[in-house]
N, C-alpha and C positions, 0 to 999 in steps of 0.2 A: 292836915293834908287831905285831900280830897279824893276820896274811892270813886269805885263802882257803886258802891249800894248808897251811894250821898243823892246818887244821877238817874234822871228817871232814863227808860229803853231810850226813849228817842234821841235825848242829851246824847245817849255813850253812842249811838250809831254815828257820831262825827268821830269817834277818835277810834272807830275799826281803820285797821290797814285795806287798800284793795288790793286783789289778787294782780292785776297789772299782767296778768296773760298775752294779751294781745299787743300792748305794746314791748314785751322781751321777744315777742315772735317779728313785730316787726325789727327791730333792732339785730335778732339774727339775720336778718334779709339784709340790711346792710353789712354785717361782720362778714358775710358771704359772699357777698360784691367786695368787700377790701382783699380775703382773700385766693378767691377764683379770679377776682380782675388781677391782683399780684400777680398770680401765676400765667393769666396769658400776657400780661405784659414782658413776663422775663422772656416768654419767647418768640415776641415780636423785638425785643430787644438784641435777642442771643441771633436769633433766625431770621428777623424778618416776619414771620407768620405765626399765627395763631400754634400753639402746640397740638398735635393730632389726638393726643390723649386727653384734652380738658373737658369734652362730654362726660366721659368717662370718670375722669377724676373730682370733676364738680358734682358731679348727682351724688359720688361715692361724700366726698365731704357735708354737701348738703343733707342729704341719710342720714348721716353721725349725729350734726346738731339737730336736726329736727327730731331724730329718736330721742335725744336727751330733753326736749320743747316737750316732748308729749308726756313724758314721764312724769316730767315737773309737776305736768297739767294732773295728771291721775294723783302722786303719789304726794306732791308737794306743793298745792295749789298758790299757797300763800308766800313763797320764798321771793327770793329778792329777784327783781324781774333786771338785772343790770348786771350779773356775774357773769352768769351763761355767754351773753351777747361779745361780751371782755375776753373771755377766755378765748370765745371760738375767733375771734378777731387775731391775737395772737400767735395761736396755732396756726392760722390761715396763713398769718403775711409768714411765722416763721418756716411753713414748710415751703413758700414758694422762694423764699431765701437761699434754705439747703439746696432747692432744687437750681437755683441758679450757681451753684458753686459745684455741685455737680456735672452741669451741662461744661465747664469751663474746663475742670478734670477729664471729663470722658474725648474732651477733645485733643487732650495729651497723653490722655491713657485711654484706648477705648476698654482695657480692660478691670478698670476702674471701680470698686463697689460704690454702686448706686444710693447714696442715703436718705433721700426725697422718700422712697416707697418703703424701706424698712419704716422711717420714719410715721408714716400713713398707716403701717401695721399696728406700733405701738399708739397711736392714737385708736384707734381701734380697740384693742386693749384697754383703755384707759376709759374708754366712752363705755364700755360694757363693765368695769370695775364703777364707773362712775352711778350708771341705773342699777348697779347689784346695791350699793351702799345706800339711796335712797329708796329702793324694794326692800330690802331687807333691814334696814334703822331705821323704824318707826319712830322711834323717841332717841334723841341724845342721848337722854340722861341715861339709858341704860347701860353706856360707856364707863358710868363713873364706878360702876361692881368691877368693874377689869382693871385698875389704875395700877395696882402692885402687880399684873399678868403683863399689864402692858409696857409698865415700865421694865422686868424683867425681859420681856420679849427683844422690848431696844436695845439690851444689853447683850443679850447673845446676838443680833446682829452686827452689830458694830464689831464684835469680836470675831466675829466669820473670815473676817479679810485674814486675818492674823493665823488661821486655822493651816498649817503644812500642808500643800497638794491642793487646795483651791482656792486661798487665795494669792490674787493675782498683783503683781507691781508694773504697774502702768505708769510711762511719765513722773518715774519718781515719787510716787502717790500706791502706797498698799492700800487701796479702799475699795478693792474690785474683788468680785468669787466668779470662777467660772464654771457653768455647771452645760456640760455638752456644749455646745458650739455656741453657747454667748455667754454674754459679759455683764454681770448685775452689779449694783452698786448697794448694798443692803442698808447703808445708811441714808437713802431716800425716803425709805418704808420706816428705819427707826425714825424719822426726824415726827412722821404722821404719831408714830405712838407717844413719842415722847409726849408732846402736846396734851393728848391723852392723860397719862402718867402726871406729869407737873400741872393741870388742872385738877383731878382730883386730889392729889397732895395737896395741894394750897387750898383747897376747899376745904378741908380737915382740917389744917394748922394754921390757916391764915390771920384766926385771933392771936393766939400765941405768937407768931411775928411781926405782927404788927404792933407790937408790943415795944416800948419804946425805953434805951440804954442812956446814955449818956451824949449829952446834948452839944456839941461843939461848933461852934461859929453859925447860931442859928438850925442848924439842922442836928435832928434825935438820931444817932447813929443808932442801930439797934442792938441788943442787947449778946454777950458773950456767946451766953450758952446757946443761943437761937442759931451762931452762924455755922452750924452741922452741916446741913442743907446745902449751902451756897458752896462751902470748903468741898464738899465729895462730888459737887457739878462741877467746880474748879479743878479740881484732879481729875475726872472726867476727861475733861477737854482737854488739859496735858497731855496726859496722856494716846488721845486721840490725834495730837499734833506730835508728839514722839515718838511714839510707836507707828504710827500709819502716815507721817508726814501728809495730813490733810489741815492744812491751815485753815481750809472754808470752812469744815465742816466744824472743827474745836469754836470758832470763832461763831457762825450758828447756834450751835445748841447752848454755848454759855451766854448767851446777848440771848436766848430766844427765854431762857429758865430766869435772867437778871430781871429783861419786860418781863414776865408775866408777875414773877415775885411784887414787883413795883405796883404791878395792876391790883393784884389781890390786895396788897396790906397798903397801900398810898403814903410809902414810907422812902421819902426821898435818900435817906438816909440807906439803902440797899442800893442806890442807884452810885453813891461814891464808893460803901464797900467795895463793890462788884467793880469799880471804875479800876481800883484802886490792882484789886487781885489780877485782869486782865491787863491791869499795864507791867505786874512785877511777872507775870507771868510769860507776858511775851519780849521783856527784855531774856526774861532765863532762855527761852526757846532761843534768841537769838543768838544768843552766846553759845548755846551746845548742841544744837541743829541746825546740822550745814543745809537741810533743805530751805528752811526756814532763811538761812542768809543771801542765799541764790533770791529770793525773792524781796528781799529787801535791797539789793544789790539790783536787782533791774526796775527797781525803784526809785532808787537813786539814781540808776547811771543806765538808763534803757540801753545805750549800745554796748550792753555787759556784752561779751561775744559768745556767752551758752544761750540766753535771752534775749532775744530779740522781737519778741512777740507782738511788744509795747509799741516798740516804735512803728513797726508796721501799719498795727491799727492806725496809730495817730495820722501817719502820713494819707492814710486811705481817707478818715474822715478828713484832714483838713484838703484832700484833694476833692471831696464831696462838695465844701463848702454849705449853702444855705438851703439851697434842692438840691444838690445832688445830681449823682453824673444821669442820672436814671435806670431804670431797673434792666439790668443786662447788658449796662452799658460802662461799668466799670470792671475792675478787676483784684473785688474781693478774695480770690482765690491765691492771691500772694499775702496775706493774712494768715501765719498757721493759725488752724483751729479757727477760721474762719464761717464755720458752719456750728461751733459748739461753744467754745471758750468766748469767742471775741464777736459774735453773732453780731454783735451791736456794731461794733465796728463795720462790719458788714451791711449793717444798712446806713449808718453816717456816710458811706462810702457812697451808696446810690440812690440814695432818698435825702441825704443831706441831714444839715443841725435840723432840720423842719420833721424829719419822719422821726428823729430821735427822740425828738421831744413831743412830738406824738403820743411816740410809745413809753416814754417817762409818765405823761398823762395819763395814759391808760392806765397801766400800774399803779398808777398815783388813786385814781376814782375806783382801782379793785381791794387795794387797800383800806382803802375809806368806807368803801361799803363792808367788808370785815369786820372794821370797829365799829361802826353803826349798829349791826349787827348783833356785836358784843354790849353796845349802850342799851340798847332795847329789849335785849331778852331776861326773864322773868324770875331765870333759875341762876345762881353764882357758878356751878358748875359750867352752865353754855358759856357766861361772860367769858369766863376763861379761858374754856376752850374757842370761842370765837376771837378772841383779841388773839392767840397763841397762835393759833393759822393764818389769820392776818399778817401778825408780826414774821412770821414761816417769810413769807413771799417777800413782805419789804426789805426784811435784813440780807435777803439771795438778792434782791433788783438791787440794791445800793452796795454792798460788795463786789456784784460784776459789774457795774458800769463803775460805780467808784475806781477798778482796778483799768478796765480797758480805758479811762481817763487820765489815768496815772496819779488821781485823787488819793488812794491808798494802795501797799502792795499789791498784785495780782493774786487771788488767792485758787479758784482754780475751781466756785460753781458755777452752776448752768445757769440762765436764764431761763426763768419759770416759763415754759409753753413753748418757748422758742427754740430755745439751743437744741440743739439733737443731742441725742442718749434717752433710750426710752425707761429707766429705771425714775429719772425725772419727771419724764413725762407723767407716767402714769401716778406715781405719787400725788401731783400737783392736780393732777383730776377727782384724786380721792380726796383731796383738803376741798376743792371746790362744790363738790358732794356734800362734805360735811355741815360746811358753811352756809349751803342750802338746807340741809337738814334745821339745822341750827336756826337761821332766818324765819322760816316756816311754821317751827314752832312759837318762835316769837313776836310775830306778825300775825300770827293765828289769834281771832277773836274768842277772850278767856272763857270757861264753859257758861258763865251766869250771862253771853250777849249771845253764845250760839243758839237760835229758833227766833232770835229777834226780828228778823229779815235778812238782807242780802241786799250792799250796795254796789253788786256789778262792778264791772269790767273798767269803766270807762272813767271813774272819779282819781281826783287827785291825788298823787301821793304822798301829800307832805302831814298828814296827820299820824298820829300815833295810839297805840290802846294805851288805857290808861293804866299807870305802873302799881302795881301794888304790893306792897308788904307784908 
């Protein structure tokens, strides 16, 4: 295989990454046109005219991203110049969304809480948790000394909900604590640790599981004693789905622990185990968890008459059709949860199959750059944890839109950036942190090329440093 020390300087200066500053700066100028143009459109849509707050709310959004642009620039030179630009595009079109669901309630209720600008706080939040986590984590790896804090920490989260006197039952879901006058979700924050936690575990053990059992129909089922691990994530998530009647979150964390298992030990054979446990396990749920059968039941039979959520969406998008009625000009507001749960539906409604699949795109190339990411970086620890944040986001975008399509039950998370509830929010900014933290170190030119020179701002980016062992 061919190193670094095979290649003379000038050779390896073709396989530095470039820094790509300039063009993630331009890319947020268009994320910021998608948007701030969203949002005045909803109220030439709603109104007729321009909204009187959009100076005001553009410069404030513009602020956020360009604060996190410069940060990059300082603290993360080398990160992936394509997340940033994603995210804020997201957050843009989903806050001008809320906000158009809003203007349609206040016009029935003026006395209506506003959720556009709550919303714009927790981004806020999230954009200042976001430059805390790339000021202060220099290196990834130093995450990987916290794996057993961190996987403990997720634990007593998740158990918070369950806690007498704060936690709260929302919608038939114990997944809420209230602490003074709002409403957190604790397992947003554990879902970041977890990641954490089962990267460093599988960095540890991952010889030993990969370790190969008994060989049936072509594939090496892995061995007895090895499935510890997999059994006490499975009980986990049971329990997570019995106790707190959270079907998304059980469904999550045990698909989020099976991917990375798979990553770490390339043992297809964890991938039927795991198939195998989540399908005996959510027949049991369905059988002794009446929440569990409400949702299978408006699965089946959308005009369940507790349920009806489903069909609503549907009718919305298929009244979208291919564009869409346009933005202010439908009437997502007969969507429950048409600002949080069914968000998508919301815009199938007025942006049409065309904005949805947009935003499937997007998702799709924030994904992708994740595992990219996780291919390229140097250390087993990042891989991990870069595929495990990756994988965080895709396994939320394909269980909410899978659900608001009637593809699979409704399970009842948010849409990463979009949906409202700021417990999400802000989590989802801290994985994006990381994953630039992550990038950055891996895209960083290793120490034997740093003094070699400097190929600037403006070169290609399809090269790579070379990988070494």
């Amino acid at each position: 295989m061919t190193t670094a020390s095979t290649l003379s300087p000038s050779a390896l200066m073709g396989f530095v990454h470039r820094r790509r500053r300039g063009a993630e700066l331009f890319l947020l100028i268009l994320s910021l046109v998608v948007g701030i143009g969203a949002y005045a459109a909803v109220g030439l849509g709603v109104d007729g005219k321009v909204p009187a707050d959009i100076i005001g709310y553009g410069g404030w959004l513009a602020l956020l991203v360009i604060a996190c642009h410069v940060t990059i620039r300082i603290k993360a030179e080398y990160a992936d110049p394509i997340l940033l630009p994603i995210v804020s595009a997201l957050n843009g079109l989903g806050l001008a969304v809320i906000h158009r669901i809003d203007l349609a309630t206040l016009a029935d209720n003026p006395n209506a809480k506003v959720l556009a600008s709550t919303q714009l706080v927790w981004m806020t939040l999230g954009v200042l948790l976001f430059i805390g986590v790339l000021v202060g984590l220099r290196d990834h790896r130093r995450l990987q000394a916290f794996t057993y804090t961190a996987g403990l920490a997720a634990i007593v989260l998740l158990l918070l909900p369950l806690v007498p006197g704060i936690g709260k039952n929302i919608h038939g879901a114990r997944i809420w604590i209230g602490i003074g006058g709002f409403s957190l979700q604790p397992g947003e924050a554990a879902k970041v640790l977890l990641v954490v936690a089962f990267a460093g575990y599988l960095q540890l053990h991952r010889d030993a599981l990969a370790l190969a059992g008994r060989r049936v129909l072509f594939i090496d089922l892995p061995r007895g004693r090895d499935l510890g691990p997999i059994l006490a994530m499975w009980l986990v998530s049971l329990c997570i789905l019995i106790f707190q009647n959270d079907l998304g979150s059980s469904l999550l964390f045990f698909g989020l622990f099976l991917v990375m298992l798979y990553v770490a030990t390339e043992r297809p054979g964890w991938l039927v185990v795991g198939a195998a446990m989540f399908g005996a396990g959510a027949y049991v749920a369905y059988l002794f968890v009446g929440h569990v059968q409400v949702r299978v039941s408006a699965w089946i039979d959308p005009f369940h008459p507790f349920v009806y959520q489903v069909v609503q969406g549907m009718y919305g998008m298929a009244w979208g059709g291919l564009v869409g009625r346009g933005l202010g000009q439908g009437d997502p507001q007969l969507t429950p949860f048409g600002y949080s749960d069914f968000i998508v539906a919301s815009i199938g409604e007025e942006l049409g199959l065309t904005g949805v699949m947009a935003v499937i795109l997007l998702y799709g190339i924030l994904v992708e750059r994740g595992l990219r990411t996780a291919l390229i970086c140097r250390d087993n620890f990042g891989k991990l944890m870069a595929a495990g944040l990756a994988v965080v986001i895709a396994l939320q975008v394909f269980v909410v839109i899978g659900g608001v399509t009637k593809l699979i039950p409704l399970t009842g998370l948010t849409t990463p950036f979009m949906s409202y509830g700021g417990s999400s929010l802000v989590a989802n900014w801290v994985i994006i942190a990381l994953l630039l933290r992550i990038s950055d170190q891996a895209r960083r030119p290793p120490p034997e090329l740093m003094g070699t020179g400097d190929t600037g701002d403006n070169d290609d980016d399809a090269t790579q440093v070379v990988m070494m062992r």
